[in-house]
Structures are given as structure tokens and as C-alpha cells.
C-alpha positions as CSV (number, residue, x, y, z in Angstrom):
1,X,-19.7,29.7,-0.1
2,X,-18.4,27.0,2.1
3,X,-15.0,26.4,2.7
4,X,-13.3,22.9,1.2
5,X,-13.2,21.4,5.0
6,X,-17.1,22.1,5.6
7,X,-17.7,19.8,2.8
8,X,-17.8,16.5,1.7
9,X,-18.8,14.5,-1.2
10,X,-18.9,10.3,-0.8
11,X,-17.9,9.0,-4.7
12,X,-18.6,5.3,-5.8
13,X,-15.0,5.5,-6.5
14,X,-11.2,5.7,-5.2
15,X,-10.8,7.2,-9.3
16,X,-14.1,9.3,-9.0
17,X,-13.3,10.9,-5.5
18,X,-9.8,12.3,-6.8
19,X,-11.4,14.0,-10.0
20,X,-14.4,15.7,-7.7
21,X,-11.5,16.1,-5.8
22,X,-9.8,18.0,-8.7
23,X,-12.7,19.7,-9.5
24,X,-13.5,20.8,-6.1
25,X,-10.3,22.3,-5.8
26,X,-10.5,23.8,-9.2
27,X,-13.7,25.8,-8.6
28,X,-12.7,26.8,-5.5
29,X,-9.2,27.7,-6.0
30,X,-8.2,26.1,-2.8
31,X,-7.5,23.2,-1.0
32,X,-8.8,21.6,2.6
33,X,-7.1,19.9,5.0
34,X,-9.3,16.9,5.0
35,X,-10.6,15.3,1.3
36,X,-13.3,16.9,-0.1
37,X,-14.5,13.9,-1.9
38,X,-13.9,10.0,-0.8
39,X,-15.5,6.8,-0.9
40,X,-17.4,5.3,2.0
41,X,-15.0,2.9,2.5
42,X,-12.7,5.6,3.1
43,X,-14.7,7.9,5.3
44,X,-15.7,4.6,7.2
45,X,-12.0,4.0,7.8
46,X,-10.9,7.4,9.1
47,X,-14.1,7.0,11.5
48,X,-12.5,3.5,12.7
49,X,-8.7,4.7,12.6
50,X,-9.7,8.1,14.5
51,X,-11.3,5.7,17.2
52,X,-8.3,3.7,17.4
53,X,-6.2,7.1,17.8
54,X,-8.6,8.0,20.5
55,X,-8.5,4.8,22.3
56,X,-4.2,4.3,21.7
57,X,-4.7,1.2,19.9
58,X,-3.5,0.6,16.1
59,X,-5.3,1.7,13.2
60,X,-7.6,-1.2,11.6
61,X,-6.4,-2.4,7.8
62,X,-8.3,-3.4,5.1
63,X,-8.4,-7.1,3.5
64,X,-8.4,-6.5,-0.3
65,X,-10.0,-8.3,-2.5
66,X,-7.2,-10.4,-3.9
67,X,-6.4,-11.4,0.2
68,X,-10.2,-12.4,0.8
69,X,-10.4,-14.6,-2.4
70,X,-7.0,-16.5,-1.2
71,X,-8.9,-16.7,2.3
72,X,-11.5,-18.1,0.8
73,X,-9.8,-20.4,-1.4
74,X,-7.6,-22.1,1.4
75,X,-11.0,-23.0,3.4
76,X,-12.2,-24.5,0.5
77,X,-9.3,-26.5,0.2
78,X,-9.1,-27.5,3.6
79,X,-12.2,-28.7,3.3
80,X,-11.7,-31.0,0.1
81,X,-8.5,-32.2,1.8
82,X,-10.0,-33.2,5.0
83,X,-8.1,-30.6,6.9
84,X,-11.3,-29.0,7.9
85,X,-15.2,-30.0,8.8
86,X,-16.8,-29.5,5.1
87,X,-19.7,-27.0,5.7
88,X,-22.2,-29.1,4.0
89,X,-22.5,-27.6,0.7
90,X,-25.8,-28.8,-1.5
91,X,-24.6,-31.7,-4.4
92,X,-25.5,-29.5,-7.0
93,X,-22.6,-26.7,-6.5
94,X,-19.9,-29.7,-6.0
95,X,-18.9,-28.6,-9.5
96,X,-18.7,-24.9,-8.4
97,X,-16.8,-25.6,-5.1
98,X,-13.1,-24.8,-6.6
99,X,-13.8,-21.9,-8.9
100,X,-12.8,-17.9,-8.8
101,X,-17.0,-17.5,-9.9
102,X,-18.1,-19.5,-7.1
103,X,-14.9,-17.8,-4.5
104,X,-16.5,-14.4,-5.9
105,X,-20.0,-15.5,-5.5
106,X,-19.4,-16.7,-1.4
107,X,-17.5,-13.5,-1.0
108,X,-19.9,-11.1,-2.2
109,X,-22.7,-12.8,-0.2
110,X,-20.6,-12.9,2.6
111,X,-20.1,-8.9,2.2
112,X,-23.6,-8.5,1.9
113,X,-24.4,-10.8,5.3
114,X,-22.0,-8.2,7.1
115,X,-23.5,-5.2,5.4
116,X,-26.8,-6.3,7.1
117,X,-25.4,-6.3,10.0
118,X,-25.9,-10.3,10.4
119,X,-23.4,-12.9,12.1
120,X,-23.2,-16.5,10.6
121,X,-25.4,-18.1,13.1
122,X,-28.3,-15.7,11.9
123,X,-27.4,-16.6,8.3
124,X,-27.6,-20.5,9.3
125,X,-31.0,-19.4,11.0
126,X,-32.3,-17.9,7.8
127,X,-30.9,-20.9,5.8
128,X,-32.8,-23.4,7.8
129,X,-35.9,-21.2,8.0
130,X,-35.8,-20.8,4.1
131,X,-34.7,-24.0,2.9
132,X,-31.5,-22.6,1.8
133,X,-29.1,-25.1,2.6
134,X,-26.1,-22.8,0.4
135,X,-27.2,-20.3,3.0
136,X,-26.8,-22.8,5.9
137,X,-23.3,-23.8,4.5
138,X,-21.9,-20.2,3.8
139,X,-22.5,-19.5,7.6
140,X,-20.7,-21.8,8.5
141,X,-17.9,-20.4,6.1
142,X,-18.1,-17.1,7.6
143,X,-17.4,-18.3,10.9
144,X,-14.4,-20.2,9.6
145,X,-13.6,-16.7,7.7
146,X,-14.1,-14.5,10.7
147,X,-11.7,-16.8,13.2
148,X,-9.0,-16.9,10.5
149,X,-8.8,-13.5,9.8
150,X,-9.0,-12.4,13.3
151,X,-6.0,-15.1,13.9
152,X,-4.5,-14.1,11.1
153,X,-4.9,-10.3,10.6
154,X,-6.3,-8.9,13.8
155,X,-7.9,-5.3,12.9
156,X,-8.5,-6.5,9.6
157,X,-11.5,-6.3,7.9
158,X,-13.4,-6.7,4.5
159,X,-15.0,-3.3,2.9
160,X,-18.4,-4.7,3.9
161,X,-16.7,-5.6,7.7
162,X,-15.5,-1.7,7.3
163,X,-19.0,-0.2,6.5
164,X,-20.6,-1.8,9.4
165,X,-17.6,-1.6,11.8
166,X,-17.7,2.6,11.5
167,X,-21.4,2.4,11.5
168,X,-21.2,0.8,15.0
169,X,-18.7,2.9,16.1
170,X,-21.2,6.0,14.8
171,X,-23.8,4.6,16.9
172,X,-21.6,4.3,20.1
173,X,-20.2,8.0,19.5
174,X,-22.1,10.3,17.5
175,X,-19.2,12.9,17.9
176,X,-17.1,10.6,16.3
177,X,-17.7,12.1,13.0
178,X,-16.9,15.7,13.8
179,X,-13.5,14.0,15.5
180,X,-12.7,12.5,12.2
181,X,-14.1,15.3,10.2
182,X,-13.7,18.7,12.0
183,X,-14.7,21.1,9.6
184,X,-18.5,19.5,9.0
């Protein structure tokens, strides 16, 4: 009995969300003002982008996938040419160092260190701590990452950068939401 607006569906999906989308609208007959269905990387950009309405400062944009791997792979280079401090990666993924796998690999835990809510230096911490010298490495990747792409693309950010960014902003402003989401 609830209207389209008062509800909201997060899909694993941009392809899932339109069908329950579709669906939604189907059953209902009628459509809302604000998507029925998205992802959480889309709810978690609306959160940011209404903040950066709110606070008269442009909306933040998302670093595909495609745009972090070429990040990634021109540190890596840098640091095989000499054009950066190598971070120290163990002897036995020398043979890794210049592949898509391994680019996809660092990303991923990368994603997962911001999901966490962790900055590199606490990744290096954990590294050391654990005996995970890869660990101690990738931190110092992530900082490299970080100051590029905040050079390079300022308000840019990764999905997992995303996640974490709107659940911060969450925390600072609990009425955020219903800003971003009025009918809920």
C-alpha cells in the first residue's frame, strides 16, 4: 500500500535495479519521483551529490573501473622506470608486477581497505604486524593512489571510496537520507 517514493529496494546491480524498477512500476501501475530500486553505489552517490547541493560545491564523480586499472598501471610503471620510490614489493610477485590479474588483484584489495574504513598507514601497520610485506607495499600504493587521484580528479572516488564516503556523511547527518530520499 505504499506509494513508489516511500520505497526503496538496493539491487546488486545497475541491470537488476532497472527490471525491479520495471516491475515495481508494473505492479503498481505508477511511477515515483525518486528510483524505486538502485544499487548502493547509487544511493551512496545521491547521499554525497545531495551534500554537495547542500553545501554549494560540485557533485563528486565516480572513477570507473577501466580509469582505476590505468591509475594503477602508470604507478606501476613509474616505479619500474625509476620515476617513482618502488613500494617494496616481496621477490616472489616480480613476475606479477605488470599484469591486468595482478592490477585487478591490488585494486580489489585496495577497494576492500577503503570499505573497512582503513587509510594506508593502518594497512602498512597491519602488514608489519602480520608479516605481510604485499600488505606493507600495497599501502604504500594507496597513498600514491589517493594523492594522484585527488591531483588528478578531485571529487573522484572509487565505488568502495563511494560506499564509505556516504557512510561518513550518514554519520555526520543522519537527516541526510530523508534530504536525498524524501518520501522514506
Amino acid at each position: 500500500g505504499a506509494a513508489p517514493d516511500q520505497c526503496l529496494m538496493l539491487s546488486r546491480s545497475r541491470v537488476a535495479a532497472a527490471a525491479t524498477r520495471d516491475q515495481i512500476s508494473a505492479a503498481l501501475g505508477a511511477t515515483g519521483t525518486v528510483p524505486a530500486a538502485r544499487t548502493a553505489s547509487s544511493l551512496a552517490y545521491g547521499i554525497l551529490r545531495r551534500r554537495a547541493a547542500l553545501a554549494g560545491l560540485p557533485a563528486p564523480t565516480l572513477l570507473s573501473g577501466p580509469e582505476q586499472d590505468a591509475i594503477l598501471r602508470e604507478l606501476l610503471a613509474g616505479h619500474t622506470a625509476g620515476d617513482a620510490p618502488a613500494p617494496g614489493w616481496p621477490v616472489e610477485l616480480a613476475a606479477a608486477l605488470h599484469t591486468r590479474g595482478f592490477r585487478g588483484e591490488l585494486r580489489d584489495l585496495l577497494m576492500r581497505v577503503a570499505e573497512c574504513g582503513l587509510i594506508p598507514e593502518e594497512l602498512a601497520d597491519l602488514g608489519h604486524r602480520h608479516g605481510r610485506p604485499e600488505w606493507v607495499a600495497a599501502a604504500r600504493v594507496a597513498a600514491e593512489y589517493e594523492a594522484v587521484t585527488a591531483l588528478g580528479r578531485p571529487g573522484g572516488l572509487d565505488p568502495a571510496a563511494l560506499l564509505a564516503a556516504a557512510a561518513d556523511a550518514l554519520d555526520e547527518d543522519p537527516g541526510l537520507l530523508a534530504e536525498t530520499l524524501p518520501g522514506l
